[in-house]
C-alpha positions in Angstrom: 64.1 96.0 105.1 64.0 97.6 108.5 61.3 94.2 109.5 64.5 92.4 108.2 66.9 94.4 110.3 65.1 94.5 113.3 65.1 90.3 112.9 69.4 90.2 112.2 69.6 92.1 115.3 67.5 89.5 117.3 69.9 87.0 116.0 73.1 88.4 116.3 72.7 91.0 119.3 72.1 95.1 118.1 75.7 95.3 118.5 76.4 93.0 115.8 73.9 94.0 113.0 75.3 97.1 111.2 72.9 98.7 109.5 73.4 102.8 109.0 75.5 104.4 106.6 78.6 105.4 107.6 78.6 101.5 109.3 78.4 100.0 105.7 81.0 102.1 104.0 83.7 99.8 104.4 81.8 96.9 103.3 81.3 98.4 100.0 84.0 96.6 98.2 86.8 94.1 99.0 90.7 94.8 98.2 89.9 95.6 94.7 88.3 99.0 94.7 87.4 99.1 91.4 83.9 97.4 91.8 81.6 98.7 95.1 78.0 98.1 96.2 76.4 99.6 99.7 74.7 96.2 100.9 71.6 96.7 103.3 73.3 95.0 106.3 76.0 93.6 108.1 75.7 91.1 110.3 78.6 89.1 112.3 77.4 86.1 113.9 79.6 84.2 116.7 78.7 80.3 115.8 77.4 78.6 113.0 73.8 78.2 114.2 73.5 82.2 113.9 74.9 82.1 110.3 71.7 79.4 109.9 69.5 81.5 111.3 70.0 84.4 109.5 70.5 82.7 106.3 66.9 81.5 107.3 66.0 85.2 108.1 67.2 86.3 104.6 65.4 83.6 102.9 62.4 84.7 104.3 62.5 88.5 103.4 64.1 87.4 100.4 66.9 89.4 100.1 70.1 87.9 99.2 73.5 87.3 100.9 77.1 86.9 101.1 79.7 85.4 103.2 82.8 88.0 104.2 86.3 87.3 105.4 88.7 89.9 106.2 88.0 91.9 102.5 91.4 91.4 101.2 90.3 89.4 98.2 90.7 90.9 94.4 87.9 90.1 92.4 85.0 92.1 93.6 83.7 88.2 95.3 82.7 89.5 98.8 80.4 92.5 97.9 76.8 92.5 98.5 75.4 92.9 95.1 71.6 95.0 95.0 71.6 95.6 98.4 72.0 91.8 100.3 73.2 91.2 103.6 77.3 90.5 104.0 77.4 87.6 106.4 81.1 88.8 107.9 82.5 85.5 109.6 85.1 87.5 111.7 84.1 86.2 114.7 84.5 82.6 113.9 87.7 83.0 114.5 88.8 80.0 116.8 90.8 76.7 116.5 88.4 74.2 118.1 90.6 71.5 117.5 94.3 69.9 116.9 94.9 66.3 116.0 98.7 66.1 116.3 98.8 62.0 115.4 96.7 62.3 112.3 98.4 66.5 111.7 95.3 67.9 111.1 93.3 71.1 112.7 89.4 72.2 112.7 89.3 75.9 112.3 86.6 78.5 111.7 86.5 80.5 108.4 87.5 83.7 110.1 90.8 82.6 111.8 93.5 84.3 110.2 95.6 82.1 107.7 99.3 83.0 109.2 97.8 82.4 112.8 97.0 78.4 112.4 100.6 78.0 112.1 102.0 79.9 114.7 99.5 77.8 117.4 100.7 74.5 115.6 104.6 75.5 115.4 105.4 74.3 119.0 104.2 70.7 117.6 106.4 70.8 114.6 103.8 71.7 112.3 102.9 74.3 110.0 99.8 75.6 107.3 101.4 75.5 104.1 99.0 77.7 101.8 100.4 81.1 102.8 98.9 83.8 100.0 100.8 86.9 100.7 98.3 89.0 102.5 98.2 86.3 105.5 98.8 87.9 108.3 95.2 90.0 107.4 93.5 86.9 105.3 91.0 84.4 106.8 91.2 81.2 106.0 87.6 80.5 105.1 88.1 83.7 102.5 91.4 81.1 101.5 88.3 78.2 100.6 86.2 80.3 98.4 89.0 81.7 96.5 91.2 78.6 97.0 93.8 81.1 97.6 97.7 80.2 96.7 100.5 82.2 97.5 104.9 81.9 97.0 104.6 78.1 98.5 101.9 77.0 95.7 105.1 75.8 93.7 106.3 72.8 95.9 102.7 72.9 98.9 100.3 73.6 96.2 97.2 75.6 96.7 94.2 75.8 99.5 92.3 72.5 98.0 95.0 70.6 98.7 95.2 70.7 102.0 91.1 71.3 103.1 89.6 67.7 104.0 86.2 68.3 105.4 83.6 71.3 105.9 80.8 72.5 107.5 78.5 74.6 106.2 75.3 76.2 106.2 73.2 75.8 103.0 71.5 78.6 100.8 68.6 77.4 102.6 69.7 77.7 105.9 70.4 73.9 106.6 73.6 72.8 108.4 75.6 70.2 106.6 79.0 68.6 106.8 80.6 66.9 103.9 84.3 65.7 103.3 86.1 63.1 106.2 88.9 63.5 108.4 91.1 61.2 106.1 90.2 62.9 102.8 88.2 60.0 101.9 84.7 60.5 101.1 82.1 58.1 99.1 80.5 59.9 95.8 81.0 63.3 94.6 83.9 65.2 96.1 82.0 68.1 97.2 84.7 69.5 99.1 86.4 70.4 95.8 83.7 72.0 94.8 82.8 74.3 97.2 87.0 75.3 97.3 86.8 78.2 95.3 83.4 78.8 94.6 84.0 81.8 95.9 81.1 81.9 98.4 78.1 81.0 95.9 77.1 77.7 97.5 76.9 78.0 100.8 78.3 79.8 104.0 81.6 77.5 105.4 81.2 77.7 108.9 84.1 74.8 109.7 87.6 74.1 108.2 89.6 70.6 108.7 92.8 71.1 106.9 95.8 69.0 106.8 98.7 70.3 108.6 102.5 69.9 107.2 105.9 69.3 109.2 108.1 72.0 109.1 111.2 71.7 107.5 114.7 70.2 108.5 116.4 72.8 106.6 115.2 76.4 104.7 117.4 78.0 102.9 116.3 81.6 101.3 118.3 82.6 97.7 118.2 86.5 96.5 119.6 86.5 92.8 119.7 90.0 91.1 119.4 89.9 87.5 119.6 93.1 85.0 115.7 92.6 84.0 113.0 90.8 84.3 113.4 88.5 81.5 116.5 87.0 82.4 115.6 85.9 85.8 112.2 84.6 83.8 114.6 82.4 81.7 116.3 80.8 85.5 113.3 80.2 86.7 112.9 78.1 84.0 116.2 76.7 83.6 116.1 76.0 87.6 113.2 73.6 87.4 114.8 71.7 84.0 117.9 70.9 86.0 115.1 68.7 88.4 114.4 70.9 91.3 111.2 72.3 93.2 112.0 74.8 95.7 109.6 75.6 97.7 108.8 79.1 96.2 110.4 81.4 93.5 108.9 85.1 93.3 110.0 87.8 91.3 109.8 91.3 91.5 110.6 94.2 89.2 112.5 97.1 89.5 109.6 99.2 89.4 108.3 97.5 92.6 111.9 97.0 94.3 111.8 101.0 94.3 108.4 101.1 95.6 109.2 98.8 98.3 112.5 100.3 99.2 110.5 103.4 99.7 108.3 102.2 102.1 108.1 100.2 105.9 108.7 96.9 103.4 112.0 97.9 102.9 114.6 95.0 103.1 118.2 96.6 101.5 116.6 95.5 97.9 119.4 96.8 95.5 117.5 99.9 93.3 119.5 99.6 90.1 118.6 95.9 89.8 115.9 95.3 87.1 114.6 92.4 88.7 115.4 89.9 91.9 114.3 86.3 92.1 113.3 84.8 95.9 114.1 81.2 95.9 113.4 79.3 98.9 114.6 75.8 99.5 113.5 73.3 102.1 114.0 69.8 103.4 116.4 67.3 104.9 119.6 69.7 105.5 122.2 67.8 103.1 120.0 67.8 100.4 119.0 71.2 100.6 123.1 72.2 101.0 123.9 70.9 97.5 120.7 72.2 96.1 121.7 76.0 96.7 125.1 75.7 94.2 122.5 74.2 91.5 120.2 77.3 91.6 123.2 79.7 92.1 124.7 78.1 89.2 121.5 78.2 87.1 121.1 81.9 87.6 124.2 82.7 87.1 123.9 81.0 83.8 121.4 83.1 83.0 123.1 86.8 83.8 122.8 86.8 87.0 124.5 89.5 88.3 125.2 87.8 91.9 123.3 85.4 94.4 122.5 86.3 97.9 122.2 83.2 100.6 120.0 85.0 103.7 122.8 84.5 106.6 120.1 83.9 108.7 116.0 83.5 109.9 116.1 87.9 110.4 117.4 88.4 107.3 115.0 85.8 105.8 112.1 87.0 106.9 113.5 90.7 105.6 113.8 89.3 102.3 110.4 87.7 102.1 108.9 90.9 104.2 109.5 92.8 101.0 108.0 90.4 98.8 104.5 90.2 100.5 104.9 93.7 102.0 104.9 94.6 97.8 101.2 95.2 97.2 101.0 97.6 100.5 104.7 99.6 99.1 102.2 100.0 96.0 100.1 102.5 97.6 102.9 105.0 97.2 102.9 105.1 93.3 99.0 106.2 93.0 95.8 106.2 94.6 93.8 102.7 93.0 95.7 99.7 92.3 94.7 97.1 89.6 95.9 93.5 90.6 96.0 91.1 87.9 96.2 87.3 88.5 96.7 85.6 85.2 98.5 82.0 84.8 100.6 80.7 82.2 103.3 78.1 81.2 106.2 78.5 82.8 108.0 78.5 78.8 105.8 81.7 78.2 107.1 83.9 81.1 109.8 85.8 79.2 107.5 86.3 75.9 104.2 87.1 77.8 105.8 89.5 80.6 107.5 91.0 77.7 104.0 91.7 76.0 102.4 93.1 79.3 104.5 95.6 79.6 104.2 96.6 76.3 100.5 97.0 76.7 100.7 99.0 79.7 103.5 101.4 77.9 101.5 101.6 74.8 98.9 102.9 77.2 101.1 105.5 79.2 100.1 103.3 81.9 102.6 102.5 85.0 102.7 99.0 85.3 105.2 96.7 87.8 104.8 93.5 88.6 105.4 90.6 91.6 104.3 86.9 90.5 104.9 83.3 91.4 107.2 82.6 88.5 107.6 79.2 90.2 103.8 78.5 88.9 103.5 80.9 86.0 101.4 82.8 88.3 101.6 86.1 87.2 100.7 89.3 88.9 100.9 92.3 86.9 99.7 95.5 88.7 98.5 98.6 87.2 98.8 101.8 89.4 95.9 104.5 88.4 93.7 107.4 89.9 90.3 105.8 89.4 88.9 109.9 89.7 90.6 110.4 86.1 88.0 108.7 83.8 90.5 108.5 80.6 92.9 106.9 82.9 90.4 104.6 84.1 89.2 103.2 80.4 92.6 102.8 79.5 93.3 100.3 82.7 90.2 98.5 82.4 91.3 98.0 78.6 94.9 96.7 79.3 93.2 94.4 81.6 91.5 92.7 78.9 94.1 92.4 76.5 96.5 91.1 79.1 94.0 88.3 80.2 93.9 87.5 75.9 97.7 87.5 75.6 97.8 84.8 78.8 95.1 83.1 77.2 96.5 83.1 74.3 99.5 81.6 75.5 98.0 78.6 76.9 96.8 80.1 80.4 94.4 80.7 82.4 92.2 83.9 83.6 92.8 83.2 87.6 95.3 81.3 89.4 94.3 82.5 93.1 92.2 85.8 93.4 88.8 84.2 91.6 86.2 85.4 89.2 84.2 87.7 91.3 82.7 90.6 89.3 86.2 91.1 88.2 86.7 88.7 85.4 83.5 87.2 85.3 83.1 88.7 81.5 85.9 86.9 80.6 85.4 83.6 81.4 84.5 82.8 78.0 88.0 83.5 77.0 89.2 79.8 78.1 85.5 78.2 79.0 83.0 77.0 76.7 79.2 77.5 76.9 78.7 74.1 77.5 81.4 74.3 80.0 79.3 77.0 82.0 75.9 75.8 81.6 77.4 72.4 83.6 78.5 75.1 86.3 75.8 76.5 86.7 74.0 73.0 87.2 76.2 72.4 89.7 75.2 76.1 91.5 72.2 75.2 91.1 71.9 71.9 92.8 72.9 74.2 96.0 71.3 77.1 95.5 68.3 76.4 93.1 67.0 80.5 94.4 70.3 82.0 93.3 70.2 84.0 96.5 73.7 82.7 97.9 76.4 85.4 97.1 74.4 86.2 93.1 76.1 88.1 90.3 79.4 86.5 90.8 81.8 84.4 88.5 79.6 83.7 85.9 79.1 86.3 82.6 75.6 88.6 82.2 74.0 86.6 80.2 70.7 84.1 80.5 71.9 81.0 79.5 72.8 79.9 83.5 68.5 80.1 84.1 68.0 78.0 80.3 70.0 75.6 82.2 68.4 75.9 85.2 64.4 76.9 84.9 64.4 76.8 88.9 67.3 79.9 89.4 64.8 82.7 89.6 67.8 84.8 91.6 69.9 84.3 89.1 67.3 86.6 86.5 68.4 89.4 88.2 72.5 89.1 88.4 72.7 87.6 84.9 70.4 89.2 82.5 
C-alpha cells in the first residue's frame, strides 16, 4: 500500500493524496452515517487524464476504487469498501462550455449542481434537476444517483436532462459515449451509467440540456390540520389536470424543527402539515392556475392558502423546505433518511402506516417528501451510541420499504442502493432481474474493482452470472 501511495502522489501532487489518519476520517462515510469504512487513500485529481492514471495505478496494485462528490448522498454509495482508494472529483469543478443556440452546457462531475444555473441565468436559462442539498451537491454525484429533487414532478429527474459523458473506464481507458443531440446509434449507455451509482466507471464530463426559465412562478403555502389531508390535495390537484412544477410536504414535527433553526421561514407551529406548490409558465396561464389549487386544497380542509407576495418570501418558503434535513440535526444526534416511492393514490394510507411503525417503535419519526411524485422521505431521528435504539430503526426501515412495496412502489426514487438498501432489492427485483444487472456491470467492469459491494445483495449469484467478476467474490459472498 505505501508502493501504491507513493505512486497517487506522483500522479496527483503530495498535496493531493491523503493518506494518514486523521486525513481519512471524513471520507469514512457519506451523508448517511449509519454505514462507515476507513479507505486507504484519497486522492483528488485536477483533469480527467489523472483520474486515468490512477485508475491505471489501482489496477495495478489491485486495490479497488470509488468515485466521490461532495458526500452528501444517502445510501452508503461513495464509501471505499475494504480499504480502496476514494477518487474525490472536487476539483473538476469547471464549466468548459455553454452552447446557448442548442441550450446545452459541458460541466465536470464536481461542479456544484445550484451553481450551473446561476452562470447560465444571465442567458435565460436554468438546470432543472435541483435535489434539495444543491447548493453542497455535485452534479456528477447527481449522475450516479440520478438524483431528483421538488422539480422531479413537472422537470423530471437527472437522466432526463444528461446527453453525453466522458468517462474513464474500470480499466483506466478514456471513453465518451452519448451525442450532443441526445441521439446516439445502439445501446443507450448514457442511461445506464445515470444512476449506477459509480460502479462502471469514473464520469469525468457532463453535457446536460439546459431549460428556459420561466415567464411566470408563482409559490402556494397551504396549511392543512395533518398530513393526510394535504395528502388527499395533492391528489385531487393533479385530477383536476395540473402539474405544477413541484408540491412538497412537510409535517409538523419537522415545521417545529425548522422553525427552531437558521431554516426558519414564519412556518405556522400548530399546523399539522403545509403543502409547497409551485407553479410556472406563461404568466396568464399560471394566474388562473393558482384559484384551481387554492380551491382544491381548500376542498380538502385546508385551513387557508398562502400566495408568496414576492421572489424574498419565495425563496423563504422554499429555504425551509430544503433547509429541513439540516433543522433535523436539532432533534438527535444520527438521522435515518428514507427514500421510498409510491402511487400517488397510496400517500394518505402508506404515510398513515409509517408513522404507525415508527410509534409502535417509540421511535421519533417526521417526514418531508415529494408528494408531487409519491416520493416519500420519512426520517427517523436516533442516537446511533444507544444499541436498542439502533435495532429498532434499522427494523422500521425494513418494514417501511415492505409497506411501499407493498403498495405498488418502489425501494429508491433518488438517493440509490448503496449499502443501504442493497439487501432489499429483492423486495421489487427478481433474480433473474439481477443476474441481467450484473451482466451489464460486468461488461464494464469484468474485475469488479469499480466502486464493489454496492447496490447489489451478498449473495454469489452476480459471479454464477459472471465467471470473469473475481472482485465481485469478495463484496458479495
Amino acid at each position: 500500500m505505501e508502493t501504491l501511495i507513493d505512486s497517487l502522489r506522483a500522479i496527483v501532487g503530495a498535496a493531493h493524496c491523503l493518506a494518514e489518519r486523521d486525513e481519512l476520517i471524513p471520507y469514512e462515510c457519506d451523508g448517511l452515517t449509519l454505514h462507515g469504512e476507513t479507505p486507504s487513500a484519497v486522492v483528488l485529481p485536477r483533469d480527467t487524464d489523472e483520474v486515468a492514471r490512477v485508475v491505471r495505478a489501482c489496477r495495478r496494485f489491485g486495490v479497488p476504487f470509488v468515485p466521490r462528490g461532495a458526500g452528501t448522498g444517502l445510501s452508503g454509495g461513495a464509501i471505499a469498501m475494504e480499504g480502496g482508494v476514494v477518487i474525490e472529483c472536487s476539483r473538476l469543478d469547471r464549466v468548459l462550455a455553454v452552447h446557448l443556440e442548442d441550450r446545452i452546457a459541458v460541466v465536470q462531475p464536481g461542479l456544484l449542481n445550484a451553481a450551473l444555473s446561476k452562470v447560465v441565468a444571465p442567458h435565460g436559462l436554468f438546470y432543472a434537476p435541483d435535489p434539495s442539498s444543491q447548493n453542497a451537491c455535485t452534479i456528477g454525484g447527481n449522475v450516479g444517483e440520478n438524483s431528483g429533487g421538488p422539480h422531479t414532478l413537472k422537470y423530471g429527474t437527472t437522466t432526463h436532462h444528461v446527453l453525453a459523458l466522458q468517462m474513464v473506464m474500470p480499466d483506466g481507458e478514456i471513453v465518451r459515449i452519448g451525442s450532443p443531440t441526445g441521439w446516439n446509434a445502439g445501446p443507450d449507455l448514457v442511461g445506464a451509467v445515470v444512476g449506477s451509482e459509480g460502479t462502471l466507471g469514473i464520469v469525468t464530463e457532463i453535457t446536460v440540456r439546459l431549460v428556459p426559465i420561466p415567464e411566470s412562478v408563482e409559490t402556494l403555502l397551504a396549511i392543512f390540520p395533518d398530513v393526510v389531508s394535504a395528502c388527499r390535495a395533492v391528489g385531487r390537484i393533479i385530477r383536476s389536470g395540473l402539474v405544477p412544477a413541484a408540491m412538497e410536504i412537510v409535517d409538523r414535527r419537522t415545521i417545529e424543527a425548522v422553525e427552531a433553526s437558521v431554516y426558519a421561514a414564519g412556518l405556522p407551529r400548530d399546523a399539522g402539515a403545509v403543502l409547497l406548490v409551485e407553479l410556472d409558465g406563461p404568466g396568464p396561464a399560471v394566474l388562473r392556475q393558482i384559484e384551481r389549487v387554492r380551491e382544491a386544497a381548500m376542498q380538502e380542509q385546508a385551513n387557508r392558502v398562502d400566495r408568496a407576495r414576492d421572489a424574498a418570501e419565495r425563496d423563504r418558503f422554499w429555504r425551509a423546505r430544503k433547509g429541513a434535513f439540516g433543522a433535523m440535526g436539532r432533534l438527535a444526534p444520527d438521522l435515518y433518511v428514507h427514500d421510498a416511492v409510491v402511487p400517488r393514490t397510496k400517500l394518505p394510507e402508506v404515510l398513515e402506516q409509517v408513522c404507525a411503525i415508527a410509534d409502535r417503535r417509540g421511535l421519533r419519526l417526521s417526514n418531508v417528501f415529494h408528494a408531487g411524485d409519491g416520493n416519500l422521505h420519512p426520517n427517523i431521528s436516533f442516537d446511533r451510541r444507544d444499541p436498542v435504539e439502533l435495532a429498532a430503526v434499522i427494523e422500521a426501515g425494513r418494514e417501511i420499504l415492505e409497506v411501499c412495496v407493498a403498495a405498488g412502489g418502489v425501494i429508491s426514487g433518488e438517493h440509490g442502493i448503496g449499502v443501504e438498501k442493497r439487501e432489499y432489492m429483492r423486495l421489487v427485483h427478481s433474480d433473474a432481474d439481477l443476474e441481467a444487472m450484473c451482466r451489464l456491470r460486468g461488461a464494464f467492469d469484468p474485475d469488479g474493482v469499480c466502486n464493489p459491494g454496492k447496490v447489489f445483495p451478498t449473495t454469489r449469484f452476480c459471479i454464477e452470472a459472471n465467471p470473469r467478476a473475481r472482485g465481485y467474490d469478495r463484496a458479495l459472498t
